[in-house]
VMD Tcl script that draws the C-alpha trace (Angstrom):
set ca {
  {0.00 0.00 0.00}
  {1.75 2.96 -0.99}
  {0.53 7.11 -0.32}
  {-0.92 9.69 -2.66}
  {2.54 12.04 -2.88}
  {2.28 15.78 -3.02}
  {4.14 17.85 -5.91}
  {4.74 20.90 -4.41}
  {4.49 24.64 -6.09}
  {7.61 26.34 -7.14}
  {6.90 28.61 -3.73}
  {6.50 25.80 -1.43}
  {9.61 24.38 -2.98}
  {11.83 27.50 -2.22}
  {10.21 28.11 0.78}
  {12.54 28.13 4.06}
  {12.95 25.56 6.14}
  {12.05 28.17 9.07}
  {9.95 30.93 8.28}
  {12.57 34.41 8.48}
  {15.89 32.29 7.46}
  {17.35 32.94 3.94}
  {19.12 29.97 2.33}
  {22.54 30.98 2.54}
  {24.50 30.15 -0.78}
  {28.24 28.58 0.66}
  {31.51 29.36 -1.48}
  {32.80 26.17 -2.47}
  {35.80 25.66 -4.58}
  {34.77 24.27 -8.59}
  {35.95 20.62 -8.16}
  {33.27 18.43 -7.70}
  {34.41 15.84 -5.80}
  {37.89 16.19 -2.97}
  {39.12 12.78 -1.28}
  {36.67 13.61 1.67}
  {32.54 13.15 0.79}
  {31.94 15.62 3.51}
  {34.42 17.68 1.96}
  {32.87 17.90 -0.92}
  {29.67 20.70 -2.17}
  {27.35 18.72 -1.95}
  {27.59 17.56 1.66}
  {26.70 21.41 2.24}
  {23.60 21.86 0.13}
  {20.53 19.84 0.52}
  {20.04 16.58 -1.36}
  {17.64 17.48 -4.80}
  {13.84 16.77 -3.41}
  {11.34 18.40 -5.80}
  {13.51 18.79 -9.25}
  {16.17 16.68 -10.93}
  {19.42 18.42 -10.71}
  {20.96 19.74 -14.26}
  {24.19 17.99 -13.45}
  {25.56 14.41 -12.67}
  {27.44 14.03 -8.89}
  {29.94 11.28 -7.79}
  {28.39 7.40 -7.33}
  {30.03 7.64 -4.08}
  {28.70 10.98 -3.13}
  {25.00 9.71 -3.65}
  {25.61 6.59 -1.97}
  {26.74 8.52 0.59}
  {24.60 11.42 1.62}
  {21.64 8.51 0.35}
  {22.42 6.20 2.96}
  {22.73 9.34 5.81}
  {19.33 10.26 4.88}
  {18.28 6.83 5.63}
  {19.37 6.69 8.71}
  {16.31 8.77 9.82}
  {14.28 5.60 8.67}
  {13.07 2.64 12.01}
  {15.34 0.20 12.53}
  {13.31 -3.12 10.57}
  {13.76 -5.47 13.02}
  {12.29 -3.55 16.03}
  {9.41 -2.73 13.74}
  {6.98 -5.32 15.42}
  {4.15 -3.84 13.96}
  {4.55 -5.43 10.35}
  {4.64 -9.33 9.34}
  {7.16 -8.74 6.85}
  {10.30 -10.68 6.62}
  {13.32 -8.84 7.52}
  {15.89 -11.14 7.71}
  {17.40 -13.87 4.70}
  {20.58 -15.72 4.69}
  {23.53 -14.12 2.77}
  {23.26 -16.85 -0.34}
  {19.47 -15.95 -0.50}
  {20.09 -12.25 -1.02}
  {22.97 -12.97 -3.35}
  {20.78 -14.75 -5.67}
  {18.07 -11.98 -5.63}
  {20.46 -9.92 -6.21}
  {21.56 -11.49 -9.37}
  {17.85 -11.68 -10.07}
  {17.33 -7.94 -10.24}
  {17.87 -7.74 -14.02}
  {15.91 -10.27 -14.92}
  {12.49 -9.43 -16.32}
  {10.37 -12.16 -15.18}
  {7.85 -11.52 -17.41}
  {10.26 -12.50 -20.51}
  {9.29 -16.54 -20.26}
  {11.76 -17.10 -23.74}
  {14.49 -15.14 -22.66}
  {14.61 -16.30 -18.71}
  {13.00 -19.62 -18.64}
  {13.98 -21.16 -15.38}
  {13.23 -18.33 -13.77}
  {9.82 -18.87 -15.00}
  {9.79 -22.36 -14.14}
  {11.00 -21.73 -10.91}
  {7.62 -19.54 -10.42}
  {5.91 -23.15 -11.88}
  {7.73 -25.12 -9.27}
  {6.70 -22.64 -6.22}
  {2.72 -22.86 -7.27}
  {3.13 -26.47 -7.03}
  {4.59 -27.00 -3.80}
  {2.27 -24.20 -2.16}
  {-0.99 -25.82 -3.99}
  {0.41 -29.27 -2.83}
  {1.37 -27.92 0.78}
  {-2.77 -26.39 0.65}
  {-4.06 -29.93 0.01}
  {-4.70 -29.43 -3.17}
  {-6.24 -32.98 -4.12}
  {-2.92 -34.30 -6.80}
  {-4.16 -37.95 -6.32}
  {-7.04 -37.57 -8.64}
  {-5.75 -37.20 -12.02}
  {-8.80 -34.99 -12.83}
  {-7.56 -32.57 -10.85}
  {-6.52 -29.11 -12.95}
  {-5.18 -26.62 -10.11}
  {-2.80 -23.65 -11.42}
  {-1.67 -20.38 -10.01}
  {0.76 -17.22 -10.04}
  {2.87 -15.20 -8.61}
  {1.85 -11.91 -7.35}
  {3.85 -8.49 -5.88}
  {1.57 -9.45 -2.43}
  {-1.42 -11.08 -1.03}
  {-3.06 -7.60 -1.90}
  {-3.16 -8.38 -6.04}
  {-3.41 -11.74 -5.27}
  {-6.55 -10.78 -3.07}
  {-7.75 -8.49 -6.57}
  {-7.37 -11.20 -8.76}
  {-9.32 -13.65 -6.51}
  {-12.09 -11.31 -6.40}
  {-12.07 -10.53 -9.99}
  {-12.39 -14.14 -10.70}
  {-15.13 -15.24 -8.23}
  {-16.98 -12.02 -9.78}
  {-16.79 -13.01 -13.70}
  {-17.98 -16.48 -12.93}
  {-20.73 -15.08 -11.01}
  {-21.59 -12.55 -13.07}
  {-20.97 -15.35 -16.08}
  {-23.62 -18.07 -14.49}
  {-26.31 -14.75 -13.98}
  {-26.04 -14.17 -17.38}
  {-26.53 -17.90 -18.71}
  {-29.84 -17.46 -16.48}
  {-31.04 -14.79 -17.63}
  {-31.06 -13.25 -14.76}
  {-29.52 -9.67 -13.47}
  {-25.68 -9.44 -12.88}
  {-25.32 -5.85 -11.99}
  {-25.33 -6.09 -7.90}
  {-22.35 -8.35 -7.23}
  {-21.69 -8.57 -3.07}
  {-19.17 -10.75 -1.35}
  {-19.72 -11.29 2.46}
  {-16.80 -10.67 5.08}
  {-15.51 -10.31 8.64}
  {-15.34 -5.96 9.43}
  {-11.71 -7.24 10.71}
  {-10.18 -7.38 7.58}
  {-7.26 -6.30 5.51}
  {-7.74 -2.42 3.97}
  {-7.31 -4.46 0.50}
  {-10.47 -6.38 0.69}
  {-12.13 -2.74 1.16}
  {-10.02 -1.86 -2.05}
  {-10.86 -4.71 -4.18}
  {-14.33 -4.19 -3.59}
  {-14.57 -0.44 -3.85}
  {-12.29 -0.97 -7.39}
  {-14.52 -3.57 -9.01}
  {-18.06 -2.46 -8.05}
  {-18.47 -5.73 -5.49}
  {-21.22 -3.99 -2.23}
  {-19.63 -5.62 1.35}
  {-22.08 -7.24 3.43}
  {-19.97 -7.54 6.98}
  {-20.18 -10.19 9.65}
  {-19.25 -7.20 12.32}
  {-17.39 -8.03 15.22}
  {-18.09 -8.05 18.81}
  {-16.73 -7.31 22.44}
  {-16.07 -10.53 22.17}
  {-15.39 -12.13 19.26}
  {-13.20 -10.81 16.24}
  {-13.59 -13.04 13.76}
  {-15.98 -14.35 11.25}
  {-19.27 -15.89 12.75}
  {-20.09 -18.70 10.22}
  {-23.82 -18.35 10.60}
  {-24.07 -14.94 10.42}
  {-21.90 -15.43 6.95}
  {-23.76 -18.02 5.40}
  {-26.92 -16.13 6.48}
  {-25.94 -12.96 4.39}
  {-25.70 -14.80 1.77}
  {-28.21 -14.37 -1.32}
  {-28.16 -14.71 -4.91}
  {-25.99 -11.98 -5.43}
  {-23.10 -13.01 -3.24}
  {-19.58 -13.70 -5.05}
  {-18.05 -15.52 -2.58}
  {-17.15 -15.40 1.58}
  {-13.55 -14.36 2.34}
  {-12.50 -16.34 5.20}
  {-9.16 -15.56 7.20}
  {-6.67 -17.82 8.08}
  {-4.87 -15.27 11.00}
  {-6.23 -11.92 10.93}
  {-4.23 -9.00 11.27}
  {-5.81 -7.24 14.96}
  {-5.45 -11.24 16.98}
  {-3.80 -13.77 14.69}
  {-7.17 -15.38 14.96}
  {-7.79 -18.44 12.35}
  {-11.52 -18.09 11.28}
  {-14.16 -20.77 11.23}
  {-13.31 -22.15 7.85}
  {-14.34 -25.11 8.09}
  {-17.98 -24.22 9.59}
  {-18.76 -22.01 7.19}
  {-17.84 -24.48 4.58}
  {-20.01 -27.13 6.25}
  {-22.98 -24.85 6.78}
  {-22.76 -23.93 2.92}
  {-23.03 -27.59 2.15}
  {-25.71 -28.09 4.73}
  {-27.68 -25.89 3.44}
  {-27.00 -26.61 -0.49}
  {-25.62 -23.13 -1.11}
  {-23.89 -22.40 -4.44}
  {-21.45 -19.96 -2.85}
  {-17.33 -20.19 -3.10}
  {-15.13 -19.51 -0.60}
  {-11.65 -17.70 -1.01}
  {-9.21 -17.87 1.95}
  {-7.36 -14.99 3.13}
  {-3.95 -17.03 3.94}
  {-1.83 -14.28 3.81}
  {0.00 -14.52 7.25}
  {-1.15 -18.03 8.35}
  {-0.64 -19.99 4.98}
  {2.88 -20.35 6.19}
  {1.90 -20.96 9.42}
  {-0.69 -23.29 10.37}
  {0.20 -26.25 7.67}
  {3.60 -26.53 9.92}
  {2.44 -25.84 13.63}
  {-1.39 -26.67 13.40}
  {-1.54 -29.49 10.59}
  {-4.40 -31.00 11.61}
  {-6.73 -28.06 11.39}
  {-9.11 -28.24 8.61}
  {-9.11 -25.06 6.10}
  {-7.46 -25.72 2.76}
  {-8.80 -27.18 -0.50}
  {-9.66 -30.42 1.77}
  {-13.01 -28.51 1.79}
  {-15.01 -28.42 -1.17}
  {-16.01 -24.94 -1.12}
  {-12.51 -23.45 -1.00}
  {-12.01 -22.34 -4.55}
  {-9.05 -20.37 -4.03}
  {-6.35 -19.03 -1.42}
  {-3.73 -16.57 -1.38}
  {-0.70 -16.24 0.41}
  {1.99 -14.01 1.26}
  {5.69 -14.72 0.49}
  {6.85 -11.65 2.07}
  {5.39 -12.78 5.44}
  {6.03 -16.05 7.27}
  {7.02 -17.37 3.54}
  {10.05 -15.80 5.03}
  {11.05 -13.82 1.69}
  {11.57 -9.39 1.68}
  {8.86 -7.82 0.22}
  {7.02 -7.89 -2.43}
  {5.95 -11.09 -3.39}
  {2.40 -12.79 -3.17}
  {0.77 -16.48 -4.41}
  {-2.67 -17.26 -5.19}
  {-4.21 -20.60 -6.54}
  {-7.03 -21.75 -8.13}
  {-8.75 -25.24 -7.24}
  {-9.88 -25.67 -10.88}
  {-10.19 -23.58 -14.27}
  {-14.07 -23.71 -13.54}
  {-13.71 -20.56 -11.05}
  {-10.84 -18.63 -13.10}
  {-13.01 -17.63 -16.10}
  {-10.95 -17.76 -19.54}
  {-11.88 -14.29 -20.55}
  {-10.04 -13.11 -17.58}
  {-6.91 -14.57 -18.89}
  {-4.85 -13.46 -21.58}
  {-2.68 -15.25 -24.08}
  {0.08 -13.01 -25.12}
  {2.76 -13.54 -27.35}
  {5.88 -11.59 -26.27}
  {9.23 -11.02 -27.10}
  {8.64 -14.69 -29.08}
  {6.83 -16.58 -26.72}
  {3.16 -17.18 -26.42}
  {2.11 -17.09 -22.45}
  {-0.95 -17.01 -20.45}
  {-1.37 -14.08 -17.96}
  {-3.54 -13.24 -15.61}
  {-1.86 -10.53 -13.65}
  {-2.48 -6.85 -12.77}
  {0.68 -6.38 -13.19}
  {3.68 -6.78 -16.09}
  {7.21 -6.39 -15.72}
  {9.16 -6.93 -12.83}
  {11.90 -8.78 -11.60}
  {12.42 -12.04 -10.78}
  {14.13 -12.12 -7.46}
  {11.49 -12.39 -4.86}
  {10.45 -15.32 -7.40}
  {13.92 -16.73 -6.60}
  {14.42 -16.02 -3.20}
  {11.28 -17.75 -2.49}
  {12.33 -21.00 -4.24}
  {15.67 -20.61 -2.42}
  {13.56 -20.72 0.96}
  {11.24 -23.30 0.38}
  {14.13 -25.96 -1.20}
  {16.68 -24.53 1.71}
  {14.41 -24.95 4.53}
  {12.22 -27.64 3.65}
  {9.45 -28.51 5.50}
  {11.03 -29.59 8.51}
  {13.18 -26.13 8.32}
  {9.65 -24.34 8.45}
  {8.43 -26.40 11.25}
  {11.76 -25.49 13.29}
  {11.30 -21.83 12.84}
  {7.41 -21.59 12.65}
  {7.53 -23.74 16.17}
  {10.29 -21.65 17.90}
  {8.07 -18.48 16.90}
  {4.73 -19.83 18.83}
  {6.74 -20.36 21.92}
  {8.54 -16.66 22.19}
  {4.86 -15.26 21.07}
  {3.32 -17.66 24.14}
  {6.38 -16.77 26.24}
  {5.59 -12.90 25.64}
  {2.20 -13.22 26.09}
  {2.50 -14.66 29.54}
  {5.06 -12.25 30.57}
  {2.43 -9.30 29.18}
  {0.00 -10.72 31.50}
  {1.95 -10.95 34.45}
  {2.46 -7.34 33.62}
  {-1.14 -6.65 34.21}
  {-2.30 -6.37 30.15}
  {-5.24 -8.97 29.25}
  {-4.02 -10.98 26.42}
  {-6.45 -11.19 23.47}
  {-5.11 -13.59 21.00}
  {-4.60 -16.81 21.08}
  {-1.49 -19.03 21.97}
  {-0.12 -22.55 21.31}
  {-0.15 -22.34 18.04}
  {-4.24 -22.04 17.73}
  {-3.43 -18.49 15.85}
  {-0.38 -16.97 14.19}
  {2.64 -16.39 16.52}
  {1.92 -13.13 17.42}
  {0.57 -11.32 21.08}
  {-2.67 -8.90 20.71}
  {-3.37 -7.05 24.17}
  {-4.70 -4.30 25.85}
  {-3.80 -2.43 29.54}
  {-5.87 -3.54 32.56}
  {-8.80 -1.83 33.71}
  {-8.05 1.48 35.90}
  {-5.37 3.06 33.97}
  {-4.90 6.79 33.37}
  {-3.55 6.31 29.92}
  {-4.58 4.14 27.28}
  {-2.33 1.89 24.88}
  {-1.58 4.12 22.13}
  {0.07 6.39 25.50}
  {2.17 3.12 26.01}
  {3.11 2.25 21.87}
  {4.13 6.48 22.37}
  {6.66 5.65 25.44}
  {8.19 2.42 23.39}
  {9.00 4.38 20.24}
  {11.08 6.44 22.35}
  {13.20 3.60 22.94}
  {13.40 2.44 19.33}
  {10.29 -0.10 19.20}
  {7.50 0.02 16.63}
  {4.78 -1.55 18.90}
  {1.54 -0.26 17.67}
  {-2.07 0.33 19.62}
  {-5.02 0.51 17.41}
  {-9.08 0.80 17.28}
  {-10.80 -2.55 16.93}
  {-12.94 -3.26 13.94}
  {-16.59 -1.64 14.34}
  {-19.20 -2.69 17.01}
  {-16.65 -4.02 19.15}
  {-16.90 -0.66 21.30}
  {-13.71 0.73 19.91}
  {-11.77 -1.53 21.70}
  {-7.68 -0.44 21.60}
  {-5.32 -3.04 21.61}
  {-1.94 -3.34 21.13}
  {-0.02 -6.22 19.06}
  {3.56 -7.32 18.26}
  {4.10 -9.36 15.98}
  {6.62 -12.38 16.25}
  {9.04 -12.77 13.30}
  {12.23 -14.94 12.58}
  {14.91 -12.34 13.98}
  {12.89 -11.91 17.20}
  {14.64 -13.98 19.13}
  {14.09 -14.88 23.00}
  {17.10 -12.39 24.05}
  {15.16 -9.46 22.01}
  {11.61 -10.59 23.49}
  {13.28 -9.98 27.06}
  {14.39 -6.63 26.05}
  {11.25 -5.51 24.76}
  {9.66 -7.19 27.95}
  {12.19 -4.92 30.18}
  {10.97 -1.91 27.89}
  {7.39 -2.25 28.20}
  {7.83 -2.70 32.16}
  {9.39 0.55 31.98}
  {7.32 2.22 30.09}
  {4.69 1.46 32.49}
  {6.11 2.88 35.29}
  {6.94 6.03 33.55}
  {3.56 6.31 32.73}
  {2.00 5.62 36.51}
  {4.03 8.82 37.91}
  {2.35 11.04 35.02}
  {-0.93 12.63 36.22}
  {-3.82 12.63 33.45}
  {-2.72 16.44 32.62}
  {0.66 15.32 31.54}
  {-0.34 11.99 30.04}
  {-2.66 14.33 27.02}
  {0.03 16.85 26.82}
  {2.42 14.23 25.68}
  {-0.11 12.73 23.51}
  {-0.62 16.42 21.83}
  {3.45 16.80 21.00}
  {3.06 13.17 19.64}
  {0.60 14.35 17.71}
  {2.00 17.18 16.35}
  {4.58 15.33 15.99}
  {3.19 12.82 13.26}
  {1.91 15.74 11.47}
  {5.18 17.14 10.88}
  {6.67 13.87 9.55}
  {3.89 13.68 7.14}
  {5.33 16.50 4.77}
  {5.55 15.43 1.10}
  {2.13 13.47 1.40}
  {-0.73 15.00 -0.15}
  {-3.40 16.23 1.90}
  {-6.03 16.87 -0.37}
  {-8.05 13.56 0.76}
  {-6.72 13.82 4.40}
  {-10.26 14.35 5.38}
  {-12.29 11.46 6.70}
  {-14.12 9.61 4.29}
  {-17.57 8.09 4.60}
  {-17.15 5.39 2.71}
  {-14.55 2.94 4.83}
  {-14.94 1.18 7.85}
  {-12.26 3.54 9.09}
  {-14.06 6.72 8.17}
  {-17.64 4.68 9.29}
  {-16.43 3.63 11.99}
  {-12.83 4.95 13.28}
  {-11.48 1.31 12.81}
  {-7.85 1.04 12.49}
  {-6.11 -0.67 10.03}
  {-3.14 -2.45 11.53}
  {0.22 -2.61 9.22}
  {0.76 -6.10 7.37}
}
mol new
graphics top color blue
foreach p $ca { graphics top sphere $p radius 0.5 }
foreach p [lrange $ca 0 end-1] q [lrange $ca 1 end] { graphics top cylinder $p $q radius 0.2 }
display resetview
């Protein structure tokens, strides 16, 4: 998910940095570039922001005064808020590396790296149940930038076969809905919003924060899509009801496909929770998507999704190009790009095996469990769930009686370095705040204790502020945020009415 930029006026651009203070023009000798990179002019202007410069400067000058402007940037591994990977072995980045260059998209020109895409879909469909033993079967897939195209094209497909079996009735195909938990992922808002699909929510409670499979199957009508269904969503790490709402639809002889959300749990519960029931073992699972770039353990961006059978990816989604000399079926919403997430996700799966993501997946469950029961002994109320019945991560909120809420306590961590953030619950569950961290590979038991330590300290620094203090440092953080937020554009800054945020002042929590 990326922000609308702002291109500033020629007035803003030249406008001081404090209002009343010139820019001062330095003399600096004519040679471009002295032993030093801080001797140099351009360590003593400011880096080009709004226009291209006229002239070229030094690669190691730009790599330089690049990297120093960085610096400003969270350090990625105390980022707990996100479920992206930030760590890979040396020989994995060195072969994404060599990857960069590589168009995937050219099948002729680069095709193993297109076969290694071939070889991922199979093990993920096979490692989803995806029923191989019966020679009938005809599964197939692709590779996406994230679970959020991957989520696009799984909505654009169980919409064209809807909209395809309408119009083979005779019937009306203009008001497509697809039924949901309010919990989820910004992108399901998006895909709906972008392709004309009306949301009929299963809303959560005080609680419960997932999906209620009756309430689903109950919204259903003739004009529903599909049901997403999550496997870990992003507020608790909760695995929804899958399997119930797959029974009830078969119960109740409902002609209604499901497509599972699997975009943090896909690389989760087949290792730690095996025997749970969610995958394409159930007949109404038509597709699932999955995220590489989470506990697929591979840097952003790269995505799966797969399809149980060509019967719910309609053909006139797909299209057969020939390029650059080779014919190739594509169902994408996007073209070029590289092929090194491709790569480094092949690297992980044939490096680590499943027994490798067992290891780590296991030893990720016990430091979230071991957090959580450290949180609680701290005096939060732990919300999510442990031993591996959710994804390894801790959702919580402070005890009753407090002064100062959670988003006061993610305030106090980020002073010490950690991204640990508090949000608002989905609507109707009484804009509940919670806070959640998020368990990756580099968060290792010695880094667990230290955040533990943190959070204890934070605590107490809180308890001596009186309520007076507590909102005046919410205020400077505040104003704070707003003052980072220059270069965004502010022209749709205002709340909207048409999100469950603007609705209902949910949160989305960072994925």
């Amino acid at each position: 998910m990326v922000h609308l930029a702002s291109v500033p006026t020629d007035a803003a651009r030249d406008a001081p940095l404090v209002s009343g203070v010139q820019n001062i023009d330095l003399a600096y000798e004519e040679s471009d570039f002295t032993a030093s990179v801080y001797g140099s002019r351009y360590a003593s202007q400011d880096l080009p922001k709004h226009d291209m410069p006229d002239h070229e400067m030094p690669k190691e000058v730009a790599y330089r005064l690049i990297k120093d402007d960085l610096t400003l940037d969270g350090t990625p591994t105390l980022n707990l808020a996100s479920f992206v990977t930030t760590y890979m072995e040396d020989e994995a980045e060195k072969l994404m590396v060599e990857g960069f260059s590589k168009n995937f998209i050219d099948y002729e020109e680069y095709p193993v790296s297109a076969d290694i895409q071939n070889r991922c879909v199979s093990m993920i469909a096979r490692l989803f149940n995806i029923p191989a033993h019966d020679p009938n079967t005809n599964a197939m897939g692709t590779s996406t930038i994230g679970s959020s195209e991957a989520i696009m094209l799984g909505v654009l497909a169980m919409k064209k076969r809807w909209q395809n079996a309408r119009k083979a009735a005779g019937k009306p195909f203009d008001k497509p809905n697809i039924v949901m938990n309010s919990a989820v992922q910004v992108c399901w808002e998006k895909a709906a919003r972008y392709f004309d699909v009306e949301e009929k929510y299963v809303y959560c409670t005080q609680d419960r924060y997932v999906i209620d499979p009756k309430e689903a199957v109950d919204l259903v009508d003739e004009n529903t899509i599909g049901i997403c269904a999550i496997l870990g969503t992003t507020y608790t790490g909760e695995y929804e009801d899958i399997k119930g709402i797959n029974d009830l639809l078969v119960e109740k002889n409902i002609d209604c496909p499901i497509h599972v959300d699997a975009a943090s749990g896909g690389f989760v519960a087949p290792f730690v929770n095996p025997d749970l029931v969610w995958d394409f073992r159930l007949e109404k699972v038509v597709s699932i998507n999955v995220s590489g770039h989470k506990y697929g353990l591979v840097y952003p961006g790269v995505g799966w999704v797969v399809w149980r059978d060509p019967e719910f990816l309609p053909k006139e989604l797909i299209f057969n190009i020939n390029y650059l000399g080779a014919d190739q079926a594509s169902f994408t919403l996007n073209f070029s790009r590289g092929a090194s997430q491709v790569i480094g996700q092949y690297y992980q799966m044939i490096r680590l095996g499943k027994r490798g993501y067992r290891s780590i997946m296991t030893n990720l469950t016990r430091t979230a469990d071991y957090l959580a029961k450290h949180l609680e002994a701290l005096g939060f109320s732990v919300i999510s769930q442990g031993g591996g019945k959710g994804l390894p991560l801790v959702a919580f909120k402070l005890g009753e009686g407090k002064h100062y809420d959670e988003f006061a306590v993610a305030h106090q961590l980020r002073e010490r370095g950690w991204v640990v953030p508090a949000y608002t619950m989905a609507p109707h569950s009484e804009k509940m705040k919670l806070m959640r961290v998020v368990v990756r590979e580099d968060f290792s038991r010695s880094r667990c204790d230290a955040l533990i330590t943190d959070i204890k300290f934070a605590l107490e620094s809180l308890d001596k502020l009186d309520e007076k203090r507590v909102e005046e440092h919410k205020e400077h953080i505040a104003r704070q945020a707003i003052a980072k937020m220059k270069g965004i554009n502010s022209h749709f800054s205002d709340k909207d009415d048409h999100s469950l945020q603007g609705k209902h002042d949910k949160t989305h929590p960072v994925c």
